[in-house]
N, C-alpha and C positions, 0 to 999 in steps of 0.2 A: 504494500500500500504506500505510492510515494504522492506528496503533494509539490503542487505547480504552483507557483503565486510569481505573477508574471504584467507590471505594472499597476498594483491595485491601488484605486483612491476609493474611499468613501466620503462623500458629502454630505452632511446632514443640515438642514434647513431650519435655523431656528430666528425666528422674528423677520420674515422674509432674508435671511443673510445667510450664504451656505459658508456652514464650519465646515473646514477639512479633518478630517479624522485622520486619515491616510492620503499620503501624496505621491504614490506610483512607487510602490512597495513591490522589488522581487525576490526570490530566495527559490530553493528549491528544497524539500526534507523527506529523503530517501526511508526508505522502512527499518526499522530496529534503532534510530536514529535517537537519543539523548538530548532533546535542546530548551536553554531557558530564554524565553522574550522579556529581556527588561526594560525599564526606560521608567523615569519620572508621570508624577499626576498627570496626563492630558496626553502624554506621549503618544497615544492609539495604541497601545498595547491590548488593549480590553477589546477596542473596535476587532484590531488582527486574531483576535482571538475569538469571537463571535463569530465571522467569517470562515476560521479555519473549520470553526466545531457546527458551518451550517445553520449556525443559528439567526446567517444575515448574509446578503448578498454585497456584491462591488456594486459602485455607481460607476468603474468602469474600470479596463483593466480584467482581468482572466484567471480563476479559480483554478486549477486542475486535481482534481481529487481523484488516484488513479485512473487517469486519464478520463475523464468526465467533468465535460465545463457544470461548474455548480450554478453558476449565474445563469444558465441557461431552465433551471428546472423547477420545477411548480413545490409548493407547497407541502403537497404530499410524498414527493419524492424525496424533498429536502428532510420530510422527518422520518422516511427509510432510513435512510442514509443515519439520522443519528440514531438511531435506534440500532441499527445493524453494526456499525461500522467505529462508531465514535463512543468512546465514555468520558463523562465529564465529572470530577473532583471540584466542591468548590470550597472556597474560604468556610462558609457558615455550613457546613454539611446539607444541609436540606434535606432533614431526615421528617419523617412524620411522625409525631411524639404519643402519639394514642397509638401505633403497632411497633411490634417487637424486630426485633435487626432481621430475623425469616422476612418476616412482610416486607418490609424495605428494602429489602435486597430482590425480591422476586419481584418486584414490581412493574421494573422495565418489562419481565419476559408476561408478565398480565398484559401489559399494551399489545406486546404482541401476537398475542393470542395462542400463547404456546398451551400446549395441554398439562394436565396439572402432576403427573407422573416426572415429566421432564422437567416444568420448574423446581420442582422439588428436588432433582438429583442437581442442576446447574446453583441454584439459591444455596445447597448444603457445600458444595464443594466451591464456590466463592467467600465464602465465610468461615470455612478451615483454610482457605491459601492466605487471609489476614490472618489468623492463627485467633478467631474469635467465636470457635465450636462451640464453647463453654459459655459462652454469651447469648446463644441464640434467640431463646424464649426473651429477653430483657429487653425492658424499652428503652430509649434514648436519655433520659432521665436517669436511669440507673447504670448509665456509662460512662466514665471518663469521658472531655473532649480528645484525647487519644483514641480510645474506641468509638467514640463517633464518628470519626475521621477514617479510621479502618472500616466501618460498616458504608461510611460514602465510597469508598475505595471498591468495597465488594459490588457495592452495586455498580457502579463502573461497570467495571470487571464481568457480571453476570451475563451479557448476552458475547463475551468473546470478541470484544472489538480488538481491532487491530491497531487502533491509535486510542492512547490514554492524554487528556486534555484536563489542566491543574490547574485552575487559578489562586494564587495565590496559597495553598494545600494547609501551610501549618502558622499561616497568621493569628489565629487565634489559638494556637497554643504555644505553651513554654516553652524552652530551646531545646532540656530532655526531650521531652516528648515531640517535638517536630522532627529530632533526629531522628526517634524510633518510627517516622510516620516515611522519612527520605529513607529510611535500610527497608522500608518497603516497595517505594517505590524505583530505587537500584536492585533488588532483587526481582522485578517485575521487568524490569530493562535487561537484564542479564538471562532471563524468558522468551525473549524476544517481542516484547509490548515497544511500540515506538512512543514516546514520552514527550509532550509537550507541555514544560511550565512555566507559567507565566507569574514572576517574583521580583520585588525589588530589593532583597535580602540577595549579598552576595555568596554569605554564606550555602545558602540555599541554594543558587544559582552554579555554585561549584561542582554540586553532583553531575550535573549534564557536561555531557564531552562536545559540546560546541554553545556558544553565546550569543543571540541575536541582539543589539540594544539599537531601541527605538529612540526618535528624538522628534516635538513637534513634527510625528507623521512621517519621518522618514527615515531608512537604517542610517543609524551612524556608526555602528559596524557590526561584522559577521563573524567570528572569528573561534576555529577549535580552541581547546583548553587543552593548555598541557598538560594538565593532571586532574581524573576526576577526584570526588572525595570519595 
């Protein structure tokens, strides 16, 4: 699964004035691939990241999501595509506080109408590969934000995409525990999950083996790392 980003601007229209988000943005990220988007408040990082995970199109400029323009496709195709292909990790987990880390985690594969034999075999074996078996039955509430972070992670994780998308992953938690949240997601890269996170912690940013930084909209640079963490 490699992605194409191949002059992209987004413009968004606010008080009749078009803000540029992105100003003709290219890169290219091969599969099994390691990389963190950073850049300051406004930088488009968030924008470039909506777009990669489908959840927005170019205002122009050219998508290539294993060779498929995304900007060319409807609605309903765009939410194939995350549902199949993309899991997304976010800051605040967005778990559902009335069901237990099972339900959350099967959820995505409810959307998809899978039959309930099978969710149950993918939902149990995404929440042993966090190492949160022992957890299963417990709500959000009675988890760590470590484990809530892990049960965002499984559910990601639950339909088998082939790209994992982080914003920002262990903002809201301590520095122990963001560590123990990044030995999860290098061990998921070492799997062969390609890893897109978007952080403005350099720290954090060190785990990936290449570095994109944004700046008011455009790369201000690309560059591998010589050493992950």
């Amino acid at each position: 699964m490699t992605l194409e980003v191949h002059s992209v601007e987004k413009i968004y229209a606010m008080n009749s004035v078009g803000v540029h988000a992105l100003r003709g943005v290219s890169f290219d990220i091969a599969q099994n691939e390691y990389v963190a988007i950073m850049g300051p408040s406004g930088s488009g990082k968030s924008t470039l990241m909506n777009i990669i995970g489908c959840l927005d199109v170019p205002t122009s400029g050219t998508y290539l999501l294993d060779g498929s323009d995304v900007g060319t496709l409807g609605e309903d195709e765009l939410a194939e595509i995350r549902n199949e292909k993309i899991g997304f990790v976010f800051q605040t987990f967005n778990l559902l506080a009335r069901s237990d880390v099972f339900h959350n985690v099967e959820l995505p594969l409810i959307y998809a109408g899978m039959r309930p034999g099978r969710r149950k075999e993918l939902a149990e074996a995404a929440i042993e590969r966090v190492g949160l078996a022992d957890r299963m039955r417990h709500r959000p509430n009675e988890l760590s934000g470590g484990q809530r972070q892990r049960v965002a992670i499984a559910r990601a994780l639950v339909n088998r995409p082939t790209i994992l998308l982080a914003d920002e992953p262990t903002g809201n938690l301590d520095s122990e525990t963001g560590a123990e949240i990044m030995d999860v997601f290098d061990q998921l890269h070492s799997e062969g999950n390609t890893i897109i996170l978007v952080t403005h912690e350099d720290d954090i940013a060190r785990h990936a083996q290449r570095e994109i930084r944004l700046f008011d909209g455009l790369i201000a640079s690309d560059s591998l790392q010589s050493e992950a963490a």
